[in-house]
C-alpha positions as CSV (number, residue, x, y, z in Angstrom):
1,X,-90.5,-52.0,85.7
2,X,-91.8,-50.3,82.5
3,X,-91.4,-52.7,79.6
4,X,-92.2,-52.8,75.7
5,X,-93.5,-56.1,74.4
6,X,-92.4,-56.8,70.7
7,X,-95.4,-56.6,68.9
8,X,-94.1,-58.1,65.4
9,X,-95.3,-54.7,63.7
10,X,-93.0,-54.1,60.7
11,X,-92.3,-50.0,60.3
12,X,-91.2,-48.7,57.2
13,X,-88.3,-46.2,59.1
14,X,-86.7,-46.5,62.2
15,X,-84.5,-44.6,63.9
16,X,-81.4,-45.8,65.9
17,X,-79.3,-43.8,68.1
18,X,-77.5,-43.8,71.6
19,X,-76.9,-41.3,74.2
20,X,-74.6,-41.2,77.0
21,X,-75.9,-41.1,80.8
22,X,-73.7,-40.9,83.9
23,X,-71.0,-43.2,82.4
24,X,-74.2,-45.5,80.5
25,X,-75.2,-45.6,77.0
26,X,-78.8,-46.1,76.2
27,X,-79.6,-46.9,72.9
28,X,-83.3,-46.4,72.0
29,X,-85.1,-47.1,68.4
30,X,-88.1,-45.0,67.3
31,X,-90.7,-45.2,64.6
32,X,-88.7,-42.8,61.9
33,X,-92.3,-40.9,61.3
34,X,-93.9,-40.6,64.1
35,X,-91.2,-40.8,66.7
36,X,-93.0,-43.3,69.2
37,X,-90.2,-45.4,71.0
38,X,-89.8,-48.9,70.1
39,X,-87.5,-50.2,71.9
40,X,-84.5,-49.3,74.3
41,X,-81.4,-50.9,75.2
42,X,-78.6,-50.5,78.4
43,X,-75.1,-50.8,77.4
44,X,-71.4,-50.0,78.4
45,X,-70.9,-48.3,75.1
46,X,-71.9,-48.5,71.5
47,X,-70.7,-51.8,69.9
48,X,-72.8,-54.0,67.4
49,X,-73.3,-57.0,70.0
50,X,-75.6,-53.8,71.9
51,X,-77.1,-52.9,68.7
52,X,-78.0,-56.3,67.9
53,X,-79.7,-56.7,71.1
54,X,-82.1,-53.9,70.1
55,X,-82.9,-54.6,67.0
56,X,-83.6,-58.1,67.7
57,X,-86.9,-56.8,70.4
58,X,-88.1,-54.9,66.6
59,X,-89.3,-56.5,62.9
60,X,-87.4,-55.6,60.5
61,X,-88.3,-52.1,59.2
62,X,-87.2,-51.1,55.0
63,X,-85.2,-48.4,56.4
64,X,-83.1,-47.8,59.1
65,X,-81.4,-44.4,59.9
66,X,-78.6,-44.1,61.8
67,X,-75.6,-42.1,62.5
68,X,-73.2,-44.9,60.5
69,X,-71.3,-45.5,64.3
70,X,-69.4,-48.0,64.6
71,X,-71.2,-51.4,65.1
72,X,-74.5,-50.0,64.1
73,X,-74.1,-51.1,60.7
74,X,-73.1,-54.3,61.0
75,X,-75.3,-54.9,63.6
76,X,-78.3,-54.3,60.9
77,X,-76.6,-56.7,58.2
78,X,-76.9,-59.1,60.4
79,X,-80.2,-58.7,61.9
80,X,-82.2,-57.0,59.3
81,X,-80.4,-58.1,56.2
82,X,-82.9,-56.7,54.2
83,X,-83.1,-53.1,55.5
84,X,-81.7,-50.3,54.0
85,X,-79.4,-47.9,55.8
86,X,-79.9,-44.2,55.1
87,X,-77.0,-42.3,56.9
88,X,-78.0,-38.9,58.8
89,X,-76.8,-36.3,56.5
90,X,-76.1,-34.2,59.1
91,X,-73.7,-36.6,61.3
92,X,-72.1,-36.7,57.7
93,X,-71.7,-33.2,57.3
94,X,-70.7,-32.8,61.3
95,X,-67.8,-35.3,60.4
96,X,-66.5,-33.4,57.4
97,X,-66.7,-30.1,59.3
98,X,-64.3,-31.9,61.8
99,X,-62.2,-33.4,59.6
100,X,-61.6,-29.6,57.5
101,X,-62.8,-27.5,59.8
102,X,-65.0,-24.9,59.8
103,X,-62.6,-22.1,57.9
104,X,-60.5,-24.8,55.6
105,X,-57.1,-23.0,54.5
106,X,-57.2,-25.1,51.4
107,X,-59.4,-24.3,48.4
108,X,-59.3,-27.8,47.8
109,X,-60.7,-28.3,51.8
110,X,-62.5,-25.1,50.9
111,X,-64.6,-26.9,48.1
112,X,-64.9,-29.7,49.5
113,X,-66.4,-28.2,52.3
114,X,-68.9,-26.5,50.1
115,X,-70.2,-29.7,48.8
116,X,-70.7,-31.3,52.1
117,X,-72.8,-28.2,53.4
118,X,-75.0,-28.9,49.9
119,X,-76.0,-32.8,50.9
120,X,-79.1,-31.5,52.8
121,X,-80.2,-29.0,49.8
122,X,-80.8,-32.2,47.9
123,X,-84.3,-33.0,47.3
124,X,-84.6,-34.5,44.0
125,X,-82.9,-37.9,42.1
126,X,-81.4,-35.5,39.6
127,X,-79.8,-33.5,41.7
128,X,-78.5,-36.3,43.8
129,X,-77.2,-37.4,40.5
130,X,-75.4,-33.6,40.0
131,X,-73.9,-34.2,43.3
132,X,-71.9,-37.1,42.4
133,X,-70.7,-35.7,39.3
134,X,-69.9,-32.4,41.2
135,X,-67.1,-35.1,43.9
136,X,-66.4,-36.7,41.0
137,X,-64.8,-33.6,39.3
138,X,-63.5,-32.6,42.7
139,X,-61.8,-35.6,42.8
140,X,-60.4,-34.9,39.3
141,X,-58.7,-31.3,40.0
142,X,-57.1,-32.6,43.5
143,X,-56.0,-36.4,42.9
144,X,-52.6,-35.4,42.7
145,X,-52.8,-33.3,45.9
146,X,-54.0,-36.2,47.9
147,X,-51.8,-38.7,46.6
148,X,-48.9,-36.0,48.4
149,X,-46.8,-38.0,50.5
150,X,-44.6,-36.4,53.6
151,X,-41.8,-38.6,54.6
152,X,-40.0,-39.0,57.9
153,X,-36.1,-38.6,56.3
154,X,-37.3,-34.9,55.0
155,X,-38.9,-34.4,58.4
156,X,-37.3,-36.0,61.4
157,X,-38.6,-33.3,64.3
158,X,-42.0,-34.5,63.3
159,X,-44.2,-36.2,65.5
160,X,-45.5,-38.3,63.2
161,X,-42.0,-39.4,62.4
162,X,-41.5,-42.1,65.2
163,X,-44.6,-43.1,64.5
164,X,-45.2,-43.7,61.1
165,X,-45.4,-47.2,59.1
166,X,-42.6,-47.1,55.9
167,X,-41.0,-44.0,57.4
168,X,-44.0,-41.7,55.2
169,X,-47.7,-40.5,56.1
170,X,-50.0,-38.8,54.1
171,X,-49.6,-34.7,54.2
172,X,-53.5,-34.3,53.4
173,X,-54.9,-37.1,55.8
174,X,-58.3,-34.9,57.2
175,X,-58.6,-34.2,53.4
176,X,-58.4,-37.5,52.3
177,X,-60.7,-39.0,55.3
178,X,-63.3,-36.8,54.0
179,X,-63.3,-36.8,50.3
180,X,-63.2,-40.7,50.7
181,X,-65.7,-41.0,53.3
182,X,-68.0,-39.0,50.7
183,X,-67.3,-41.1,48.0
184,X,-68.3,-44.7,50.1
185,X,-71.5,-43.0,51.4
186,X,-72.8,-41.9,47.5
187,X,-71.1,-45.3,46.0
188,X,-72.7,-47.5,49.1
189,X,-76.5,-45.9,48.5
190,X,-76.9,-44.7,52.0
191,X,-76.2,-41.0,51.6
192,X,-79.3,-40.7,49.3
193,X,-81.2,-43.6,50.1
194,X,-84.1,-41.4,51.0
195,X,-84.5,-40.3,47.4
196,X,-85.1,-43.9,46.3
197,X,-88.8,-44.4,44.6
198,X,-89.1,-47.6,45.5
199,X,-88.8,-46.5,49.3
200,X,-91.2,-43.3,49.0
201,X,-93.9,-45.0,47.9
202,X,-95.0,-46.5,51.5
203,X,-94.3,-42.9,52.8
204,X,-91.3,-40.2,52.6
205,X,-88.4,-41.3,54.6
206,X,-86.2,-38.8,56.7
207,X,-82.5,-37.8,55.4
208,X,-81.2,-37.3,59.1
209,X,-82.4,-38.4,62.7
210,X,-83.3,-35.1,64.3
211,X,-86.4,-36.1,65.0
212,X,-84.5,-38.9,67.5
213,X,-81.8,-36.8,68.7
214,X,-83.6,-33.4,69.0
215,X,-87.0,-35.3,70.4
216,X,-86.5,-38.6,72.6
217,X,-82.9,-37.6,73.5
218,X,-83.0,-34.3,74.1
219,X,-85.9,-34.4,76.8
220,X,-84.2,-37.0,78.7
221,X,-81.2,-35.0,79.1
222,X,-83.3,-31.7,80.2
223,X,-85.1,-34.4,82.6
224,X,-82.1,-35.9,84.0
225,X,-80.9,-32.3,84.2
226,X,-84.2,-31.3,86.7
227,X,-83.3,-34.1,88.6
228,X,-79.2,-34.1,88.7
229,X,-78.2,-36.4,91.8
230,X,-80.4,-39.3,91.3
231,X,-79.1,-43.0,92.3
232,X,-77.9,-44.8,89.7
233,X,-80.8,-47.4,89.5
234,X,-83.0,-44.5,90.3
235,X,-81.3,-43.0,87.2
236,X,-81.7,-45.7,85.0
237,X,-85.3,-46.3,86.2
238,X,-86.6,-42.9,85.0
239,X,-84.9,-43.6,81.5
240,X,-86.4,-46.1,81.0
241,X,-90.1,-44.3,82.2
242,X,-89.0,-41.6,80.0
243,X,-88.8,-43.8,76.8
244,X,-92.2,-46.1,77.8
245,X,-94.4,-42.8,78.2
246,X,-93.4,-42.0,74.7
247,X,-93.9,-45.9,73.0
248,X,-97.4,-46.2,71.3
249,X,-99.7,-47.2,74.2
250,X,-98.1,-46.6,77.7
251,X,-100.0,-48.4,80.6
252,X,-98.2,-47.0,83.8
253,X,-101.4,-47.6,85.9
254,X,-101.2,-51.2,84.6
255,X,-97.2,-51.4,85.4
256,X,-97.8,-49.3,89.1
257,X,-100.9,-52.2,90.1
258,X,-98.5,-54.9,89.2
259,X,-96.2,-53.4,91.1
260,X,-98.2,-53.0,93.9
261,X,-98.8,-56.4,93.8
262,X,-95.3,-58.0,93.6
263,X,-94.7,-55.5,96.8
264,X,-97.3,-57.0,98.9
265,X,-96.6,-60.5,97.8
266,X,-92.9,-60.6,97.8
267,X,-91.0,-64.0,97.0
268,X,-89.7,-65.3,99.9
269,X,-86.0,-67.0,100.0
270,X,-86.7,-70.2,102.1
271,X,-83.1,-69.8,103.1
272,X,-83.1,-66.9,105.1
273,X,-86.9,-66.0,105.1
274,X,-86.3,-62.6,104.0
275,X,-88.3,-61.3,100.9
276,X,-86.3,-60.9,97.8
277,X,-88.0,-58.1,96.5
278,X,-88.9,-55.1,98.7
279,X,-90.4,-51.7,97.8
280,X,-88.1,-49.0,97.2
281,X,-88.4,-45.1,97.7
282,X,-88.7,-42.9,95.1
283,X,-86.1,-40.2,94.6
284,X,-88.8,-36.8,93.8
285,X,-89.3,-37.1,89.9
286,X,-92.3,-35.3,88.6
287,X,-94.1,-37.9,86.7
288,X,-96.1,-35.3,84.3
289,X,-92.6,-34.9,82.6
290,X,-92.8,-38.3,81.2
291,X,-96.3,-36.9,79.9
292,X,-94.3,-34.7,77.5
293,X,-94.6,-34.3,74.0
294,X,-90.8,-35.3,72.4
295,X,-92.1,-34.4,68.9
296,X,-93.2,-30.5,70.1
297,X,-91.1,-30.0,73.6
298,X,-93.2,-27.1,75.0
299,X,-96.9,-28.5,74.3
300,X,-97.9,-31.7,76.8
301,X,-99.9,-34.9,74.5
């Protein structure tokens, strides 16, 4: 079974992130520079007691980025107090896009639109700082339009009618989700974290966690693709191989000889005197895929 001992090594970036496997999630950590995997974690779904379980096998790095799901955050407050969060900009602008769509038929969506396709033309403090003042003044031309209310007595065929707490809903709720998640992420620090000079100086840190989702992640889904139909421990096995071969310093001939071992001197249960371990087929997998380079897909380490 492929394994990563904690080594107590504190990074300055990590990147956090799960993906969804035949009804699994695995979340998996990686060094935010370098992209070697850290650590990996099987769970149901994404939830902060899963998080916690990962982060708890790393130190505590200054920066973690993440896609801001829920769980992930408070899972780092209350393992890594001390770590900054810098939220992937691009998760950020995927949510606004979903929340206005692509085509807004408001200006006012329009704009604000505009604004969130700028976040990841920002490269400097000062224009991090122009940013904010740009939602700000958005803010200032459409406050009235999201304060609109719609109310059930006006609008009884509406499905939102039987539904609705006071008998009113907001009529610009995906506007109003967006413009306000905006304004947390630049009030809260994490939409420009990566701007901060007191984190550059150790070494730049990333604004989004591409180099998680379109590295580690993406691999393992081509690989599981290769070898569609696998068992599900057979499944989770090659995972988990996937995500050792690219930690620091993998060791599979040290993991196969223990191995080996443990299958020619099985435990034996004195009360039926059958072996509790026994040595299992493998399913096919071509092992030179976990050879692959995540950072540069079509080149092999």
């Amino acid at each position: 079974e492929p394994r990563i001992l904690p080594d107590g090594v504190v990074h300055h970036v990590v990147m956090a992130d799960g993906t969804y496997v035949n009804g699994w999630c695995l979340l998996t950590a990686v060094d935010g520079n370098d992209g070697e995997v850290l650590a990996w974690q099987w769970c149901s779904r994404e939830g902060t007691a899963a998080y916690k379980a990962l982060f708890e096998q790393i130190a505590p790095p200054d920066v973690l980025v993440c896609d801001g799901m829920k769980g992930i955050q408070r899972a780092c407050a209350e393992t890594w107090p001390d770590t900054r969060i810098q939220r992937c900009l691009v998760h950020v602008q995927r949510d606004t896009r979903a929340d206005l769509t692509g085509k807004p038929g408001l200006q006012a969506g329009r704009e604000l639109k505009r604004l969130a396709d700028m976040l990841t033309r920002v490269h400097e403090p000062d224009a991090a700082v122009r940013w904010g003042e740009a939602l700000n003044a958005w803010h200032g031309r459409w406050k009235r339009m999201l304060a609109e209310r719609t109310y059930a007595k006006d609008n009884p065929d509406d499905p939102r009618a039987a539904t609705s707490r006071g008998g009113w809903w907001w009529t610009h709720l995906p506007l109003r989700r967006a413009y306000f998640r905006l304004e947390r992420l630049f009030k809260d620090g994490t939409l420009f974290c990566f701007l901060d000079p007191e984190l550059t100086i150790p070494g730049p840190v990333p604004r989004d966690s591409n180099r998680l989702e379109g590295g580690l992640n993406a691999a393992l889904k081509r690989m599981l693709v290769n070898h569609r139909g696998l068992p599900e421990a057979h499944m989770r096995r090659a995972c988990e191989w996937h995500c050792y071969m690219n930690s620091a310093k993998p060791d599979p001939a040290r993991i196969l000889k223990q191995h080996d071992q443990d299958t020619k001197n099985p435990i034996v249960n004195d009360d039926d005197n059958e072996p509790t371990s026994q040595p299992t087929l493998g399913a096919g997998i071509d092992w030179n895929e976990f050879h692959t380079n995540t950072r540069y897909p079509n080149t092999t380490d």
